[in-house]
N, CA, C and O atoms as a Tripos MOL2 file, in Angstrom:
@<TRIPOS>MOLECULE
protein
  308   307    77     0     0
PROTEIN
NO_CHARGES

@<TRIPOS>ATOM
      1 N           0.8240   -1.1810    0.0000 N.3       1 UNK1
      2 CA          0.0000    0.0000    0.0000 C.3       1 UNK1
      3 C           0.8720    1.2490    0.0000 C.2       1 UNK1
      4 O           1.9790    1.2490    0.5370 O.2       1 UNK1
      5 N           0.3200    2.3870   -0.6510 N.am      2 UNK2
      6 CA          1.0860    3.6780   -0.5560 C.3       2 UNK2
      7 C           0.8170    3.8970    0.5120 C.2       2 UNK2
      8 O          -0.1050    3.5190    1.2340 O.2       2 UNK2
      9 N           2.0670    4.8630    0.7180 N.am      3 UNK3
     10 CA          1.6820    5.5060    2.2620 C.3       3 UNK3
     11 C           1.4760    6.9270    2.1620 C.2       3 UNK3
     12 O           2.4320    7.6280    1.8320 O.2       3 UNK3
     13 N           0.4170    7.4160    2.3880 N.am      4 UNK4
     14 CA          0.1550    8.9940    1.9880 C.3       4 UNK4
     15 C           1.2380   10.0830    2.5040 C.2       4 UNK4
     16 O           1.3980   11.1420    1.8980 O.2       4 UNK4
     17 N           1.7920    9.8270    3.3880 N.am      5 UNK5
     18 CA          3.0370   10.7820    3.6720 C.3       5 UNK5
     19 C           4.7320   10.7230    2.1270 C.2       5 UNK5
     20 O           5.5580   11.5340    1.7090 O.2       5 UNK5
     21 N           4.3690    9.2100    1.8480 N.am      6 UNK6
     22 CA          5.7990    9.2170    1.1580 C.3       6 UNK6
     23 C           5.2020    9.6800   -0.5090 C.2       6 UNK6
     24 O           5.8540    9.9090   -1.5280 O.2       6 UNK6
     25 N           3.7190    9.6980   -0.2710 N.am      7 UNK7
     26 CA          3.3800    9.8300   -1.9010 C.3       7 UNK7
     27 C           3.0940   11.6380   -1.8050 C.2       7 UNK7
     28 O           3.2660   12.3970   -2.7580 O.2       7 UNK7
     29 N           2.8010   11.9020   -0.9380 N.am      8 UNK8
     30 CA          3.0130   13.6120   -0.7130 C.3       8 UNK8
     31 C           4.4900   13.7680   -0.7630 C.2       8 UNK8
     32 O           4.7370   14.4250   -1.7740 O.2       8 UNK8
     33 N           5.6390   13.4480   -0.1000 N.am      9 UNK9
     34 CA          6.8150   13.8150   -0.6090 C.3       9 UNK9
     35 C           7.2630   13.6610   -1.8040 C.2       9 UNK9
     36 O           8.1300   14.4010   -2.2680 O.2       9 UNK9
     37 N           6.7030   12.6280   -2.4900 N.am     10 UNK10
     38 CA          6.9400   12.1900   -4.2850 C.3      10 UNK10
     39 C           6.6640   13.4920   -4.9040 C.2      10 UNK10
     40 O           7.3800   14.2690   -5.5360 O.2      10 UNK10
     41 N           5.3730   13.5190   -4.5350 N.am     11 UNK11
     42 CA          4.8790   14.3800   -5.1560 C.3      11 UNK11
     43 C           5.1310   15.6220   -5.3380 C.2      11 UNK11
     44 O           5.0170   16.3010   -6.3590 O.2      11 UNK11
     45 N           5.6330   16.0170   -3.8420 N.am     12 UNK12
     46 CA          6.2060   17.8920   -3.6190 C.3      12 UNK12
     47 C           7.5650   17.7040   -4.4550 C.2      12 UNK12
     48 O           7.5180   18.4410   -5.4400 O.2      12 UNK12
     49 N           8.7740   16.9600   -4.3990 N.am     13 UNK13
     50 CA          9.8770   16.4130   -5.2920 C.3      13 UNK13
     51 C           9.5780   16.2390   -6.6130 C.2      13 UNK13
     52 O          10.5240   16.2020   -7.3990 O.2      13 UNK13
     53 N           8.2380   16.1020   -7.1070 N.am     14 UNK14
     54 CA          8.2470   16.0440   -8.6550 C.3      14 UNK14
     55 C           8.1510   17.5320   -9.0350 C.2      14 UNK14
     56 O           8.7560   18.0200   -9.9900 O.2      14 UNK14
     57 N           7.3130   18.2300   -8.1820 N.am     15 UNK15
     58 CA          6.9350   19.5380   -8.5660 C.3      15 UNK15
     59 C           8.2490   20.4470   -8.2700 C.2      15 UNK15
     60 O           8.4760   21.5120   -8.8450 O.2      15 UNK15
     61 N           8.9900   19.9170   -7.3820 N.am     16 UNK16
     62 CA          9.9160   20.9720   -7.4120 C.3      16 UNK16
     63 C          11.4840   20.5020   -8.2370 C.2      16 UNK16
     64 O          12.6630   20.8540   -8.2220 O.2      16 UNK16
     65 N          10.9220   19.8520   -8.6780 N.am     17 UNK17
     66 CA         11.8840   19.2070   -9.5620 C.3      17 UNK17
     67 C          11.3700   19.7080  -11.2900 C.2      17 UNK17
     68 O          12.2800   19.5430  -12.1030 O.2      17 UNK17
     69 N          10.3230   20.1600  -11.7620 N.am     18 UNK18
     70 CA          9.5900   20.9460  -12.7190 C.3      18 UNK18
     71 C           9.8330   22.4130  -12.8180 C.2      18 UNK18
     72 O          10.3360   23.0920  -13.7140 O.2      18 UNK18
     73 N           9.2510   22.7690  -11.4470 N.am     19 UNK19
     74 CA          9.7750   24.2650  -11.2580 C.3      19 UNK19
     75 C          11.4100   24.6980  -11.7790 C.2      19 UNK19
     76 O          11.9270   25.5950  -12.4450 O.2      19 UNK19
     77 N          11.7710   23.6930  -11.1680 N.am     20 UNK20
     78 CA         13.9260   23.5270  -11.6530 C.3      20 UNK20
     79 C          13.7460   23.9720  -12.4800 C.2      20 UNK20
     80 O          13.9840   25.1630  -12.6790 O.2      20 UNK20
     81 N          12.9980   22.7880  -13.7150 N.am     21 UNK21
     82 CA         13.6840   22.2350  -14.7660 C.3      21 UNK21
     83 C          13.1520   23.6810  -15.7630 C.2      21 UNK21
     84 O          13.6000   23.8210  -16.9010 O.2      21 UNK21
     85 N          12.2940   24.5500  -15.2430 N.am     22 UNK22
     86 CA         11.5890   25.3550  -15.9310 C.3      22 UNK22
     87 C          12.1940   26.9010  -15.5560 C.2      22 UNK22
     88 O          11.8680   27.8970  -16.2020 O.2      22 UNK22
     89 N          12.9940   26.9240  -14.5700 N.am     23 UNK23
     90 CA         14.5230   27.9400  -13.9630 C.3      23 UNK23
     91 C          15.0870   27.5870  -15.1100 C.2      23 UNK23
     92 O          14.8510   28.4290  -15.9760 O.2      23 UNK23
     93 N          15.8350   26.5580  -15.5450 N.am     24 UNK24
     94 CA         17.0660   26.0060  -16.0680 C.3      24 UNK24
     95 C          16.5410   26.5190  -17.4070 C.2      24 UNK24
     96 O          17.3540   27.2580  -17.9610 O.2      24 UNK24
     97 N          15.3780   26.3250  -18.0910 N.am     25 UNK25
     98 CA         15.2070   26.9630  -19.2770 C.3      25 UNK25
     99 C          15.0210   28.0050  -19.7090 C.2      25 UNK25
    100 O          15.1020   28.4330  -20.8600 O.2      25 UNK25
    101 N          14.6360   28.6740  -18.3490 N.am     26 UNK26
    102 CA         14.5210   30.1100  -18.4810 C.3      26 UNK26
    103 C          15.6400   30.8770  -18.7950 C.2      26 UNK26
    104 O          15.7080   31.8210  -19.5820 O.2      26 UNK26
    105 N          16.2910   30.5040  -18.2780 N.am     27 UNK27
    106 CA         18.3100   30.7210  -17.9990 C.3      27 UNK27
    107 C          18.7520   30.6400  -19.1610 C.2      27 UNK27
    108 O          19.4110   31.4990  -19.7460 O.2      27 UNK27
    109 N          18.3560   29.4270  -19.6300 N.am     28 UNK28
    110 CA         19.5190   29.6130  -21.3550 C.3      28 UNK28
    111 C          18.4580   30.2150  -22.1570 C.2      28 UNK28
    112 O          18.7240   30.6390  -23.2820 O.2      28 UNK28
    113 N          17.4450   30.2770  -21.7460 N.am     29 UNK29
    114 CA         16.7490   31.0550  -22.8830 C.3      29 UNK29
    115 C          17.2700   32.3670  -23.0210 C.2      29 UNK29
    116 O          17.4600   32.9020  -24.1130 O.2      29 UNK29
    117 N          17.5680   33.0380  -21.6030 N.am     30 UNK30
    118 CA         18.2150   34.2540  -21.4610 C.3      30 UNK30
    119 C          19.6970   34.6640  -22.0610 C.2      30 UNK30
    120 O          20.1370   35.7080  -22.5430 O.2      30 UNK30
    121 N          20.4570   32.9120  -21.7240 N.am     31 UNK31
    122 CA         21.4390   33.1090  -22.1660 C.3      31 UNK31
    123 C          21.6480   33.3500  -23.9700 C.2      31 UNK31
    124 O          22.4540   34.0380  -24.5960 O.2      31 UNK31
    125 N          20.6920   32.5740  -24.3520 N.am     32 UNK32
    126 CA         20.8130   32.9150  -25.8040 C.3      32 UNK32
    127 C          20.5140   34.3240  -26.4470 C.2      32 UNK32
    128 O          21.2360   35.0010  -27.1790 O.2      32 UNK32
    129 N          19.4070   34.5440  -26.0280 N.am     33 UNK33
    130 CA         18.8890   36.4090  -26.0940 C.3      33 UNK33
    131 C          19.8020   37.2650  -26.1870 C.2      33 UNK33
    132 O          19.9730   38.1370  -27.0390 O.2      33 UNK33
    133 N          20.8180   36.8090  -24.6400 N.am     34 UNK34
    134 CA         21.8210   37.4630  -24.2540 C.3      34 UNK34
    135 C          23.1440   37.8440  -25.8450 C.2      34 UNK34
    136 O          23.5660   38.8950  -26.3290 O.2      34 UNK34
    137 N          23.3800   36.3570  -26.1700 N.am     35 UNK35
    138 CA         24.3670   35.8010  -27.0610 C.3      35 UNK35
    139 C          24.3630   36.6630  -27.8990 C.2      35 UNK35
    140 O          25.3240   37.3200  -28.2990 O.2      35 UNK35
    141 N          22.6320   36.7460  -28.4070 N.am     36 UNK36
    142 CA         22.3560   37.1810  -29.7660 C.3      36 UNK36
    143 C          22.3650   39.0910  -30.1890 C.2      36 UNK36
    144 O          22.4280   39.7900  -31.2000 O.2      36 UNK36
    145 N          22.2240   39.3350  -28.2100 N.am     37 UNK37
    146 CA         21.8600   40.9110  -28.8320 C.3      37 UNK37
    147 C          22.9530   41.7520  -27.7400 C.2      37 UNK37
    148 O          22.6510   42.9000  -27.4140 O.2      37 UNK37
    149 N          23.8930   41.2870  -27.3410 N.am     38 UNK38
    150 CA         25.1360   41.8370  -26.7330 C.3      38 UNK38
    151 C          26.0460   42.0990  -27.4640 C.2      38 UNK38
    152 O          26.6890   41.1040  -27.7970 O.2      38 UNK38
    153 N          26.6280   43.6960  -28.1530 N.am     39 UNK39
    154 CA         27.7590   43.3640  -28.8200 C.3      39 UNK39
    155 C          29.3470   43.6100  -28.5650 C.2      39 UNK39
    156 O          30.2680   43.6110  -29.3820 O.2      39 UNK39
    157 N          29.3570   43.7820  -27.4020 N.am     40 UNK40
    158 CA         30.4460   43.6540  -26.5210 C.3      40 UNK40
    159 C          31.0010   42.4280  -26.2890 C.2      40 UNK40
    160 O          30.2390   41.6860  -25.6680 O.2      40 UNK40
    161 N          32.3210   41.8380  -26.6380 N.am     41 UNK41
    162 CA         32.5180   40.3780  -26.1820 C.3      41 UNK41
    163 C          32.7780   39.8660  -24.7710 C.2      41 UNK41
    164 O          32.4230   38.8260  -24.2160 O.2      41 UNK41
    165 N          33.8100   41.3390  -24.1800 N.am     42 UNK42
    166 CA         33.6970   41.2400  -22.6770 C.3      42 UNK42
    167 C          32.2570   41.4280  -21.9290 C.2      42 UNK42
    168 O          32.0050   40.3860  -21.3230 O.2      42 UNK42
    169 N          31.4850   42.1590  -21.8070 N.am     43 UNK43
    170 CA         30.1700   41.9340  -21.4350 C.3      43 UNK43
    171 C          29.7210   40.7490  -21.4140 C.2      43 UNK43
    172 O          29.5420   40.1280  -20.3660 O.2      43 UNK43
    173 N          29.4190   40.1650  -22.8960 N.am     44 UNK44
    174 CA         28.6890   38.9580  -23.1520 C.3      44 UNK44
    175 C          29.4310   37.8480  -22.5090 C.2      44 UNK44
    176 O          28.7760   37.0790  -21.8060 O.2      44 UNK44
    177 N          30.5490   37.6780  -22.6330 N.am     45 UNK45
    178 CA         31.3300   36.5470  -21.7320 C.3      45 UNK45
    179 C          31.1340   36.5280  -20.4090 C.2      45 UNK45
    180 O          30.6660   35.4990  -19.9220 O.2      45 UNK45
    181 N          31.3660   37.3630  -19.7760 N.am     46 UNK46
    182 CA         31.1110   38.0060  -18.3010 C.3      46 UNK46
    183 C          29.6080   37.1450  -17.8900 C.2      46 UNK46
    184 O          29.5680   36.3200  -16.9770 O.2      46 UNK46
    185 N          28.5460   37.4720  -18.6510 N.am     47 UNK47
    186 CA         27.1730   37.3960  -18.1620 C.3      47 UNK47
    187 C          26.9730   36.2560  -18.3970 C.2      47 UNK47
    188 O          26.3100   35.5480  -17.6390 O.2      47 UNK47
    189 N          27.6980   35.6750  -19.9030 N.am     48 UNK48
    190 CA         27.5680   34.2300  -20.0770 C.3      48 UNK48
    191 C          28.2290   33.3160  -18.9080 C.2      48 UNK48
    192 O          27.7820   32.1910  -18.6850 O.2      48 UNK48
    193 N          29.1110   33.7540  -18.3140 N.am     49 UNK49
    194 CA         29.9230   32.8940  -17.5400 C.3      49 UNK49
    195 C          29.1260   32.9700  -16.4900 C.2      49 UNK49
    196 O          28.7940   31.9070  -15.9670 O.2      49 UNK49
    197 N          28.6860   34.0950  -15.9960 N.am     50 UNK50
    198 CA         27.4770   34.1800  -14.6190 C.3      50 UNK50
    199 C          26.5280   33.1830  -14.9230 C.2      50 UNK50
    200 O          26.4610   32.0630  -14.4170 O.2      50 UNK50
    201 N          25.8580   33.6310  -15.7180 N.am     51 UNK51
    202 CA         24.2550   32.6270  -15.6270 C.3      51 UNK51
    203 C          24.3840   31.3740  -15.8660 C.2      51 UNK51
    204 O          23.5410   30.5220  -15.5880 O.2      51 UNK51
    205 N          25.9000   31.1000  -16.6230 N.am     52 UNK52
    206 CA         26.7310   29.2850  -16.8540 C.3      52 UNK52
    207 C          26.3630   28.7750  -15.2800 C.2      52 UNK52
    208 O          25.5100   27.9500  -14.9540 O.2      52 UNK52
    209 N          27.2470   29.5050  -14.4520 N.am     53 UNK53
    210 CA         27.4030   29.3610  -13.2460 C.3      53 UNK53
    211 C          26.1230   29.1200  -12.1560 C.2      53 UNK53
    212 O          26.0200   28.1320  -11.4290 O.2      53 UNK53
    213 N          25.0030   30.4640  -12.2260 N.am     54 UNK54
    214 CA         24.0370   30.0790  -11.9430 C.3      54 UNK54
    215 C          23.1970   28.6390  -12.1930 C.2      54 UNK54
    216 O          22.5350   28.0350  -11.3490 O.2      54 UNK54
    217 N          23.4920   28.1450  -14.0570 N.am     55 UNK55
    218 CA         22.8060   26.8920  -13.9670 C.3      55 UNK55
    219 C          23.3420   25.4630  -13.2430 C.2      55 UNK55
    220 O          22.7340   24.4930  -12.7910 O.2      55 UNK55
    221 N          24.9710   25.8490  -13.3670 N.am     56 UNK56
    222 CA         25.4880   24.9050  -12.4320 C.3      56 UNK56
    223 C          24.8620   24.6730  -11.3700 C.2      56 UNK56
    224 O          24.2170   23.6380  -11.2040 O.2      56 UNK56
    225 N          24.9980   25.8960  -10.2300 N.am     57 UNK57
    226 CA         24.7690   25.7080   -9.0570 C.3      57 UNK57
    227 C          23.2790   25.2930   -8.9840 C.2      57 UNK57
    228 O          22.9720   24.8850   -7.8640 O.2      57 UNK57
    229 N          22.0740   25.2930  -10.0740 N.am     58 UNK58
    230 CA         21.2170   24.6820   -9.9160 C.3      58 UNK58
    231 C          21.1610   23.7150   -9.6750 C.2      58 UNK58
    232 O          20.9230   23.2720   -8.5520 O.2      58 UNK58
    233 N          21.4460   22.8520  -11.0550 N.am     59 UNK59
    234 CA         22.0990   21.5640  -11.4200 C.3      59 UNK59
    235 C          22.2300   20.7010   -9.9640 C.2      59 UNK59
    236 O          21.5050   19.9060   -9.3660 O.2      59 UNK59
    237 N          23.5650   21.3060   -9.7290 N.am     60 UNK60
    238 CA         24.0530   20.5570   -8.3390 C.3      60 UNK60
    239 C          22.9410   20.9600   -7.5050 C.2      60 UNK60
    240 O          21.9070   20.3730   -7.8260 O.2      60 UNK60
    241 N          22.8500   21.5290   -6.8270 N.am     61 UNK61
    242 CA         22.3730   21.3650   -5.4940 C.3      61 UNK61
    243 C          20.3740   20.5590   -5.6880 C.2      61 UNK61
    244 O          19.8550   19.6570   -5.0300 O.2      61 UNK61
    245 N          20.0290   21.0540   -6.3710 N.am     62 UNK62
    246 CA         18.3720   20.4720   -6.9230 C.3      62 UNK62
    247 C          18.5090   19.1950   -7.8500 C.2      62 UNK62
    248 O          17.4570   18.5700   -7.9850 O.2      62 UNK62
    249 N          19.4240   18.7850   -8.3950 N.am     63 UNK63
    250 CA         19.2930   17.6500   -9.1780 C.3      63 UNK63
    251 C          20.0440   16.5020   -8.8690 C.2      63 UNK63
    252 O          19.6350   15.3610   -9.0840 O.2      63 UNK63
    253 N          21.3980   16.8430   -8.2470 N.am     64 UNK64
    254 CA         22.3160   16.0860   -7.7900 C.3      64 UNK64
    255 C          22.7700   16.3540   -6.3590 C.2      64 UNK64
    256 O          23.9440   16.3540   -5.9900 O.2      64 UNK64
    257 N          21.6900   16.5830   -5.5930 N.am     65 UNK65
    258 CA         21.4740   16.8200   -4.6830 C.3      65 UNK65
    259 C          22.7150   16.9770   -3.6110 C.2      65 UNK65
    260 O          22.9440   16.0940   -2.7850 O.2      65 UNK65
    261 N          23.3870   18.0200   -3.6900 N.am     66 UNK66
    262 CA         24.9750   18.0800   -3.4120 C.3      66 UNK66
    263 C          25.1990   18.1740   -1.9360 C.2      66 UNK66
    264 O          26.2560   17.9290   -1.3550 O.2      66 UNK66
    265 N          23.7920   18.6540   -1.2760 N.am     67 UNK67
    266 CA         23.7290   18.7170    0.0930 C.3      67 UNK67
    267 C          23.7710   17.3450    1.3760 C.2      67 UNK67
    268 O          24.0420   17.3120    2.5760 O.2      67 UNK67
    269 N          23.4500   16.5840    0.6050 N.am     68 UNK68
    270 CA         23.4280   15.0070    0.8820 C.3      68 UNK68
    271 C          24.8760   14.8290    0.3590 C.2      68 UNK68
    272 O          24.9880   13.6100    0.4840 O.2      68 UNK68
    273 N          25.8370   15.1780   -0.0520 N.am     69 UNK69
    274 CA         26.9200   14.5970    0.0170 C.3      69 UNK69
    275 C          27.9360   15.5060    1.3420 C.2      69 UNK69
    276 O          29.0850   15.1260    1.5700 O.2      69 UNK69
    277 N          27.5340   16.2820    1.8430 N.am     70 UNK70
    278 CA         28.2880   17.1690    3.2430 C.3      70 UNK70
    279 C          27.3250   16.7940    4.3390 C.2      70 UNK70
    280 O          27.6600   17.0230    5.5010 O.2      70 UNK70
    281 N          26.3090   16.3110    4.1100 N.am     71 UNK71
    282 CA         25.6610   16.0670    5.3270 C.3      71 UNK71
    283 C          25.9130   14.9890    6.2640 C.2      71 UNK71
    284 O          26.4000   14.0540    5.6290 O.2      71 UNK71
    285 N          25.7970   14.7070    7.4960 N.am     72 UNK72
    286 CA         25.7160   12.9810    8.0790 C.3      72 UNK72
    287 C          24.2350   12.2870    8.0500 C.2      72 UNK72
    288 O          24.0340   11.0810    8.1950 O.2      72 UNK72
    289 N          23.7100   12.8140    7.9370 N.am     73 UNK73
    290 CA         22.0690   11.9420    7.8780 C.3      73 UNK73
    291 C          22.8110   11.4810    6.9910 C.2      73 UNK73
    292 O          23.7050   12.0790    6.3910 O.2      73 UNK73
    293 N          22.3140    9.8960    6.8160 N.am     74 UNK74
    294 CA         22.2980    8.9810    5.9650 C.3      74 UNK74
    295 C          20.6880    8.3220    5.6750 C.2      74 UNK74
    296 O          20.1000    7.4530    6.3200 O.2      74 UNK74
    297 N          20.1340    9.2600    4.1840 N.am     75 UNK75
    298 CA         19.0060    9.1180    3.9610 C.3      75 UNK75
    299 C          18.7850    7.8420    2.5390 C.2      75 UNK75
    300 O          19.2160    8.3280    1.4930 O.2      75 UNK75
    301 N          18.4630    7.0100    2.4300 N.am     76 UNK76
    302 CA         17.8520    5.6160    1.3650 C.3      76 UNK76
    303 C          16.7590    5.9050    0.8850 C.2      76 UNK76
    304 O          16.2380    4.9870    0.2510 O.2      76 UNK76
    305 N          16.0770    7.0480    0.9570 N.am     77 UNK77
    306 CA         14.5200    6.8040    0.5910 C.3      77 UNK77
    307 C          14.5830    7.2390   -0.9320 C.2      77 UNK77
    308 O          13.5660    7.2050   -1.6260 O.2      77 UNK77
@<TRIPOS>BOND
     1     1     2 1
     2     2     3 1
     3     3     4 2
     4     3     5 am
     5     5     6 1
     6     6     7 1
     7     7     8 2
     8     7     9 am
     9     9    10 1
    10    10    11 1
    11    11    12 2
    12    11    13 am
    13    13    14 1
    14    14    15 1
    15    15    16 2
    16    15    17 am
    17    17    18 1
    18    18    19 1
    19    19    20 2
    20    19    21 am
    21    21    22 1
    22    22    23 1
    23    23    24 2
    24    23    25 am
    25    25    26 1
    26    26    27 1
    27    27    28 2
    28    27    29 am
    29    29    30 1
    30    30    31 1
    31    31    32 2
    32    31    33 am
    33    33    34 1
    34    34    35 1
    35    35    36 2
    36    35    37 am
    37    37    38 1
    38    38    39 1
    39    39    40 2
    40    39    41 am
    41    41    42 1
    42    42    43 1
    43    43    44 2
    44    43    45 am
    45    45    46 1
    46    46    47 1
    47    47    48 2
    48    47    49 am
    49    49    50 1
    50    50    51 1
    51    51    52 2
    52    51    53 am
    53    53    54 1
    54    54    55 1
    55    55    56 2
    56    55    57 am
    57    57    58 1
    58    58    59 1
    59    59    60 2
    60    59    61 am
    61    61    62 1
    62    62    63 1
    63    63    64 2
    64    63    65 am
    65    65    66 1
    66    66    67 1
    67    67    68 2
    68    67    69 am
    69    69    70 1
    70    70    71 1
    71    71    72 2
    72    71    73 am
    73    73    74 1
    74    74    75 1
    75    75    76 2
    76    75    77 am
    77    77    78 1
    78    78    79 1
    79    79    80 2
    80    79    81 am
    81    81    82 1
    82    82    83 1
    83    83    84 2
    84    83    85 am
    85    85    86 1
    86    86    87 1
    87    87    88 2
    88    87    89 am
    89    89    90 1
    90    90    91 1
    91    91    92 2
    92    91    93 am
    93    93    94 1
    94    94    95 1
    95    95    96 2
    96    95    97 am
    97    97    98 1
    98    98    99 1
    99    99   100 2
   100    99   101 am
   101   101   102 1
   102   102   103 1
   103   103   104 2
   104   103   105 am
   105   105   106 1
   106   106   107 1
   107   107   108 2
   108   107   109 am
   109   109   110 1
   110   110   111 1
   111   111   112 2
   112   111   113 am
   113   113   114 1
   114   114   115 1
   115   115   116 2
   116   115   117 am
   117   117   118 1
   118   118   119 1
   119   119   120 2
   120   119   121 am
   121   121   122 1
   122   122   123 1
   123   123   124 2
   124   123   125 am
   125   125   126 1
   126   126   127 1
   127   127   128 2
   128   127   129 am
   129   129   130 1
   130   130   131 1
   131   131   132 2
   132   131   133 am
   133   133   134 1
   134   134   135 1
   135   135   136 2
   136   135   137 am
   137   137   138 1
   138   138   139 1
   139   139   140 2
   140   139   141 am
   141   141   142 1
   142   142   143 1
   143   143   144 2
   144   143   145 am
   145   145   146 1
   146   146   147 1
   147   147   148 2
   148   147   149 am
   149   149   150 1
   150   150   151 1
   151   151   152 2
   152   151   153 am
   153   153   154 1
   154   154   155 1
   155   155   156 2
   156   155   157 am
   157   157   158 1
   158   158   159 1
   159   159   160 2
   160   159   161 am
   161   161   162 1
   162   162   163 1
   163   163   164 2
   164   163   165 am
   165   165   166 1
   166   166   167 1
   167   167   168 2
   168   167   169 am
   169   169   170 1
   170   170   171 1
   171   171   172 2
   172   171   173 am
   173   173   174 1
   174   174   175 1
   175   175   176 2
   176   175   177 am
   177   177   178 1
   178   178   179 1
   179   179   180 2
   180   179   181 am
   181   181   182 1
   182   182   183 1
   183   183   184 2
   184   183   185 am
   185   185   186 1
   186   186   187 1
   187   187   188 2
   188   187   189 am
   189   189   190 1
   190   190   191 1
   191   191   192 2
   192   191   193 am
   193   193   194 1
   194   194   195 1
   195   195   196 2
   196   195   197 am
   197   197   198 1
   198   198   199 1
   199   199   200 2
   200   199   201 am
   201   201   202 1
   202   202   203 1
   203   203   204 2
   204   203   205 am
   205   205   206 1
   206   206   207 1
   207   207   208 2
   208   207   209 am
   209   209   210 1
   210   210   211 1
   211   211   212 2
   212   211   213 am
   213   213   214 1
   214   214   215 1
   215   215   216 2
   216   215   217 am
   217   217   218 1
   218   218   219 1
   219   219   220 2
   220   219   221 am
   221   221   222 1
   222   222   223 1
   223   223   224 2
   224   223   225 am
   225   225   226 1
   226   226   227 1
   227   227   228 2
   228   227   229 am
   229   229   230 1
   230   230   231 1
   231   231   232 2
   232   231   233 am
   233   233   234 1
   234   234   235 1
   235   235   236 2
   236   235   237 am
   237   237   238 1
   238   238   239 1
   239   239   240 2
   240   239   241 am
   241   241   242 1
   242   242   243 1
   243   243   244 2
   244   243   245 am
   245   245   246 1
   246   246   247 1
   247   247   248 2
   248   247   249 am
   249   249   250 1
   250   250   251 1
   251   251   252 2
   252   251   253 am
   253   253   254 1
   254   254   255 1
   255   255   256 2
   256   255   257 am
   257   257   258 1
   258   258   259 1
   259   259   260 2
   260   259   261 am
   261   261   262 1
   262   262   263 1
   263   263   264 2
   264   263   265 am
   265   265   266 1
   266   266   267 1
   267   267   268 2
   268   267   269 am
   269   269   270 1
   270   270   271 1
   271   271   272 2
   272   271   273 am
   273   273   274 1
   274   274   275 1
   275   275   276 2
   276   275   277 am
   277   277   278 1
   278   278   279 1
   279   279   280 2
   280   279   281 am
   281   281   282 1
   282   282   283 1
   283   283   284 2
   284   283   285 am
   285   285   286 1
   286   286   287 1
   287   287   288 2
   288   287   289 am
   289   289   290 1
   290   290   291 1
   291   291   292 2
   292   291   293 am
   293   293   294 1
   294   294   295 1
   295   295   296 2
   296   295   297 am
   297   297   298 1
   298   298   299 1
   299   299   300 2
   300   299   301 am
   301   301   302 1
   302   302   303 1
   303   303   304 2
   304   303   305 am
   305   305   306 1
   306   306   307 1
   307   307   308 2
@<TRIPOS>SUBSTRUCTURE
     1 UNK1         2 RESIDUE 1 A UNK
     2 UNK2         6 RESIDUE 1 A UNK
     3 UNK3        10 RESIDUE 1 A UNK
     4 UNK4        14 RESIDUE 1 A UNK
     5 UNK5        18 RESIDUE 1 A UNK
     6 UNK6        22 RESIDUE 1 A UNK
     7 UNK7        26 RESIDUE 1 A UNK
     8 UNK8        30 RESIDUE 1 A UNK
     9 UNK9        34 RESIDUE 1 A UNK
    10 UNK10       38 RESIDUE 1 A UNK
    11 UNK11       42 RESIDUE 1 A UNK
    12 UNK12       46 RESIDUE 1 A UNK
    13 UNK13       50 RESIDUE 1 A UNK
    14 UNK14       54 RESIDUE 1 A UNK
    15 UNK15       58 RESIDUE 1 A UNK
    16 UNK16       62 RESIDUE 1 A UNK
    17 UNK17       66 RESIDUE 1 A UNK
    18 UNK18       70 RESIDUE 1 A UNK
    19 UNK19       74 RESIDUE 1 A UNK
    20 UNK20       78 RESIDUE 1 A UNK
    21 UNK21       82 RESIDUE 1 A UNK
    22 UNK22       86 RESIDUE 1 A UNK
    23 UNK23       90 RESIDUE 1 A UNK
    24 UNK24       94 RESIDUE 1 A UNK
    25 UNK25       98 RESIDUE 1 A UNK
    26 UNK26      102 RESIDUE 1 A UNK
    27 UNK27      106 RESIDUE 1 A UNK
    28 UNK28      110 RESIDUE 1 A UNK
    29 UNK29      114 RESIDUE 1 A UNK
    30 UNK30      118 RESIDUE 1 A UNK
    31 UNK31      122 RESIDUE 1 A UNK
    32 UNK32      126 RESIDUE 1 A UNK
    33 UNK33      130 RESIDUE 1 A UNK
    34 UNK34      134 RESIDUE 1 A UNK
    35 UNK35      138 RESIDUE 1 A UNK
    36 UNK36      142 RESIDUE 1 A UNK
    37 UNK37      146 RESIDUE 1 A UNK
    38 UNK38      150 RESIDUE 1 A UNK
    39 UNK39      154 RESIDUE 1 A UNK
    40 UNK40      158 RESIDUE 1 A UNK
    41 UNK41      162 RESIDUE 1 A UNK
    42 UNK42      166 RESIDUE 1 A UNK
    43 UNK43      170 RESIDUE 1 A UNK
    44 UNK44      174 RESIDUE 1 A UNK
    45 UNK45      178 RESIDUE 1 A UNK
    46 UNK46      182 RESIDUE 1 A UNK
    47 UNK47      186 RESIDUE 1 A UNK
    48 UNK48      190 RESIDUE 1 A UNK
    49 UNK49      194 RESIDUE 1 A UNK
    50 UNK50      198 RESIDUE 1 A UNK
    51 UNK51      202 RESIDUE 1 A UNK
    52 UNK52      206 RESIDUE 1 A UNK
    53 UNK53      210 RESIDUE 1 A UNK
    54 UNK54      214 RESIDUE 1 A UNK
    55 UNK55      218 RESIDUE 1 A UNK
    56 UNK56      222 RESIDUE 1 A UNK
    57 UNK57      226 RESIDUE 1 A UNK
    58 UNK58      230 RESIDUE 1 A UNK
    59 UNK59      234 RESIDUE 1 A UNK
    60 UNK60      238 RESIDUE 1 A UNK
    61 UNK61      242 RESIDUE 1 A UNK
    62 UNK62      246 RESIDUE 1 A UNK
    63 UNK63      250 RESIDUE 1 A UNK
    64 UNK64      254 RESIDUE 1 A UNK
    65 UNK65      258 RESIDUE 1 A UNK
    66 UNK66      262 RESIDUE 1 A UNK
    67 UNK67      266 RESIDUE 1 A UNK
    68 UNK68      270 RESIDUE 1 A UNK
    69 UNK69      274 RESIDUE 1 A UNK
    70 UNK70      278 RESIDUE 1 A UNK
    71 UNK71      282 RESIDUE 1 A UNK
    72 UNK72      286 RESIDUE 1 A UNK
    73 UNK73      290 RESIDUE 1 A UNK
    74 UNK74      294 RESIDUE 1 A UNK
    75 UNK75      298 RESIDUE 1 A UNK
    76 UNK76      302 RESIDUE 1 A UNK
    77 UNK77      306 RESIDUE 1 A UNK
């Protein structure tokens, strides 16, 4: 049987795992905009390298959940 507590956590984890994935596109969408209508190369590198960075740190910490690797809880679920 499901257990209504672990299918509410599924569930809040899918959604915030959407929300991410919908950050992350927002981001290169920006980044491309960016690409296309910056004509400075230092500028555009600069901002490209920021929002690179920003998607990293998404990446890691929401997808590859980087906080579980410094933590001691030892979580299996």
């Amino acid at each position: 049987m499901n257990d209504p507590k672990r299918e509410a956590k599924r569930k809040e984890a899918l959604r915030q795992g959407e929300v991410i994935m919908l950050i992350l596109i927002t981001i290169n969408a920006v980044e491309l905009w960016l690409a296309l209508g910056i004509k400075y190369q230092t500028v555009m590198m600069a901002t490209m390298a920021f929002l690179a960075l920003v998607d990293v740190l998404f990446i890691l910490v929401y997808y590859m959940h980087l906080e579980r690797v410094f933590s001691n809880k030892e979580d299996h679920s």
